[in-house]
N, C-alpha and C positions, 0 to 999 in steps of 0.2 A: 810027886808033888805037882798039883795042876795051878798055873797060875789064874788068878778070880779078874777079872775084867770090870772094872768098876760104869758103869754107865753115866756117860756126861751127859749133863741137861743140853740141848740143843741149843743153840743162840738163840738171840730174841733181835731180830730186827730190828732197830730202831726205827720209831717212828716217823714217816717222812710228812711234815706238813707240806702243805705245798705255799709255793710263795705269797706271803701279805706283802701286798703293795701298798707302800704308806700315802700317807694325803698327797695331793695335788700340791701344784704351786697355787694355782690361783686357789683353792681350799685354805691353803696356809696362811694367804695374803688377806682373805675374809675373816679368818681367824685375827692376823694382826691387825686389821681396821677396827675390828670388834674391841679390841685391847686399845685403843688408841682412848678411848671414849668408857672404859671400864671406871679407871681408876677416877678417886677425887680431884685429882690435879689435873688429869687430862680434859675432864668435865670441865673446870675453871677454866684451864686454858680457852677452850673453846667460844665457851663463855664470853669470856674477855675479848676476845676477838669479834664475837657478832658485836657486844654490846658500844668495844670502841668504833665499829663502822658504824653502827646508828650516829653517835657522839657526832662523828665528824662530817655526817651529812647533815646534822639539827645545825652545827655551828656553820658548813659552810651556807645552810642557807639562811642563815642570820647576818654574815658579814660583808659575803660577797656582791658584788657591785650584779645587776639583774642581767648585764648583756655577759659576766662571766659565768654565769648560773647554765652549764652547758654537760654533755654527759660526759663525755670526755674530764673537764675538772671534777665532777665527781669521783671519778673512777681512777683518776689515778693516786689520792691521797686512799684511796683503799687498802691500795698496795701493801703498802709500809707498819700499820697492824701484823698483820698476817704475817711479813716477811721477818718481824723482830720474834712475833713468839712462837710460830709454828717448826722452829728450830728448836725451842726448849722441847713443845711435845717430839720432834726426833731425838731428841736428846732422852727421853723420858723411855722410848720404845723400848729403847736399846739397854740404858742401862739398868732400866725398873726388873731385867731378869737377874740382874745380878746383883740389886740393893735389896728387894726382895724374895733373894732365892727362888724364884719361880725356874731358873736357869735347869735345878736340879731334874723338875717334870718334863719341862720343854723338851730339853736335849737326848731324856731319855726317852720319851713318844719321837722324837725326829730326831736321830743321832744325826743325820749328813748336817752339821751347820750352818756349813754355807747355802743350804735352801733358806733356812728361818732366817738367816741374814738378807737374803737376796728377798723375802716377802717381809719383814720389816722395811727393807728400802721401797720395794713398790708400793706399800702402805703410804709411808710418807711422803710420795711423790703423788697419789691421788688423792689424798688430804688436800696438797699444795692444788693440784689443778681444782680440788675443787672450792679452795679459797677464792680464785682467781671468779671461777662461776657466781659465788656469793658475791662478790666486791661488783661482779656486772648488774647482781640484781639487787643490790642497792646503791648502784650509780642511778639503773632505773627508774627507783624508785623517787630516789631524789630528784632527778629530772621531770619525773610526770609531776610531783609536788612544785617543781618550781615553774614549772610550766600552767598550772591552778593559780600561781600565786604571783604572776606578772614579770616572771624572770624568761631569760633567753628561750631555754629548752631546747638547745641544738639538740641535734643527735648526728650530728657526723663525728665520725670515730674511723683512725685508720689500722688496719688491720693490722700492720706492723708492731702497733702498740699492745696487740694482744697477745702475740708471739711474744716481744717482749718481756710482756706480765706472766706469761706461764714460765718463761726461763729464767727468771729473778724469784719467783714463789719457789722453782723447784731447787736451785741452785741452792737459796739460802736456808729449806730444808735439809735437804744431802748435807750440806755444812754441818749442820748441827745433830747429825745422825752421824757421821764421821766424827764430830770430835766424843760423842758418844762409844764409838766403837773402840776409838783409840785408849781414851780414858778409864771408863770402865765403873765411871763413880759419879753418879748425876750432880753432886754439889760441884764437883772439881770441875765438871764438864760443862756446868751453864758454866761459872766462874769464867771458866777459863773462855768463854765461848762469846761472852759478852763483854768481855773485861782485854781479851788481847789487843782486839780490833780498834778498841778505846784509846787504850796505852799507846798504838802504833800510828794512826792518829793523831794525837797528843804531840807524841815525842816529834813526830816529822813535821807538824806547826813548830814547833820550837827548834827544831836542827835543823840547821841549812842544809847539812851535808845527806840527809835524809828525806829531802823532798824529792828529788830525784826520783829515790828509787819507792817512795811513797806512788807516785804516777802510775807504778805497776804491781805494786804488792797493797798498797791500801784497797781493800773493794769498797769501802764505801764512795771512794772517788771511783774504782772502776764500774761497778756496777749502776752508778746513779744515772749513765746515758740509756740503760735500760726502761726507764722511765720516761722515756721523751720518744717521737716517734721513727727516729734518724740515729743510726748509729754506725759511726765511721768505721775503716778497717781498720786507721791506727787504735780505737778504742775496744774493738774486737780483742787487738792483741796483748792490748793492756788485762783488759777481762779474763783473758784466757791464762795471761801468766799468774794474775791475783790467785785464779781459779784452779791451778795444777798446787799451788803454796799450802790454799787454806782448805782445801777440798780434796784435790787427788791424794796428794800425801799421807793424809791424814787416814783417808780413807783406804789406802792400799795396807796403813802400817794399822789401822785399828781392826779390819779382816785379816791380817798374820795374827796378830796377839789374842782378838778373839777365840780364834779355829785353837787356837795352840792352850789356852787355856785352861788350866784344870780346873773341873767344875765340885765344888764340893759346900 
């Protein structure tokens, strides 16, 4: 009896691709600029924002006295557009992948998260700088108009005021990209984004016991010396603790719950 010896197919190699290196950061971060300005809402946002700085250089040079008509007053009610709603467009980056499932594509072309997080925020902090560039060139503008039309036209401006304006655009950005992160739901996220800071406000005008600690937790009192061209150390620290409350926190705990999130 001889035994038969059955012949085995050889192995098959498996195929070795060689490594796909996925996008850049800065690729990523063009990609989120691009998305910024996609959507209808993000187009209005924008919108709103040129169209109220025209607004408020037509009226201040209707109201204002001619020796206040200087670039400096132009420039700093700029600010304060840009800084109320270029928070909702952070808000919109973040949450627009997960109100409109776009999350499902995204994460699967870039599983690492934390990149698309990390060019989401750099998106929204070149946005904010480049608010700050617009608001100069329609301070500009306004100035060279009021200088045609018999008003002041200084143009001394102190550099401090500029540094300033880029750390208040981007600050109250990141804000609103963190409570984006945190939240996860664009209605709950403006709500909550414009509606805390109101209530907190509010309540610390009417409680004694609450104005205290309003000094360092309200930003609209810490951040407002931002706007002027002098800012002390004790307001530094007031700034800084508003800014660990409504911004680091948020921002630490809305990068856990994102990363962690199942995407479906």
């Amino acid at each position: 009896m001889t035994a038969q010896t059955v012949p085995t197919a050889p192995a098959v190699a498996e195929p070795r691709h060689p490594g796909v290196r996925g996008p850049s950061l800065t690729r990523l971060t063009a990609v989120e600029l691009r998305k910024l300005a996609d959507t209808r809402a993000g187009r209005w946002l924008l919108a709103g924002i040129a169209l109220v700085s025209v607004v408020l250089v037509v009226v201040q040079l209707s109201v204002l006295a001619d020796e206040e008509q200087t670039f400096t007053e132009f420039f700093v009610p700029q600010l304060l557009p840009a800084g109320l709603l270029l928070p909702v467009l952070g808000i919109l980056s973040i949450t627009a992948e997960w109100s409109q499932r776009t999350a499902l594509t995204t994460y699967a072309l870039v599983p690492r998260r934390e990149r698309v997080i990390v060019a989401k925020l750099a998106a929204v902090v070149l946005a904010a700088l480049a608010s700050v560039l617009v608001s100069l060139a329609v301070a500009a503008l306004g100035n060279l108009v009021a200088g045609a039309t018999g008003g002041a036209a200084d143009w001394s401006f102190e550099g401090s005021r500029l540094l300033h304006a880029v750390l208040f655009e981007v600050t109250n950005v990141l804000m609103g990209a963190a409570f984006g992160l945190l939240l996860l739901s664009t209605p709950l996220a403006v709500v909550s984004y414009l509606l805390l800071p109101t209530v907190w406000t509010l309540l610390s005008g009417m409680i004694a016991a609450l104005r205290e600690p309003a000094r360092w937790l309200d930003t609209a009192r810490t951040m407002e010396p931002l706007l002027g061209p002098e800012v002390t150390a004790g307001q530094w620290g007031r700034l800084g603790v508003s800014l660990l409350v409504w911004l680091a926190l948020p921002l630490a705990a809305g990068l856990i719950r994102t990363l962690r999130r199942e995407v479906s």
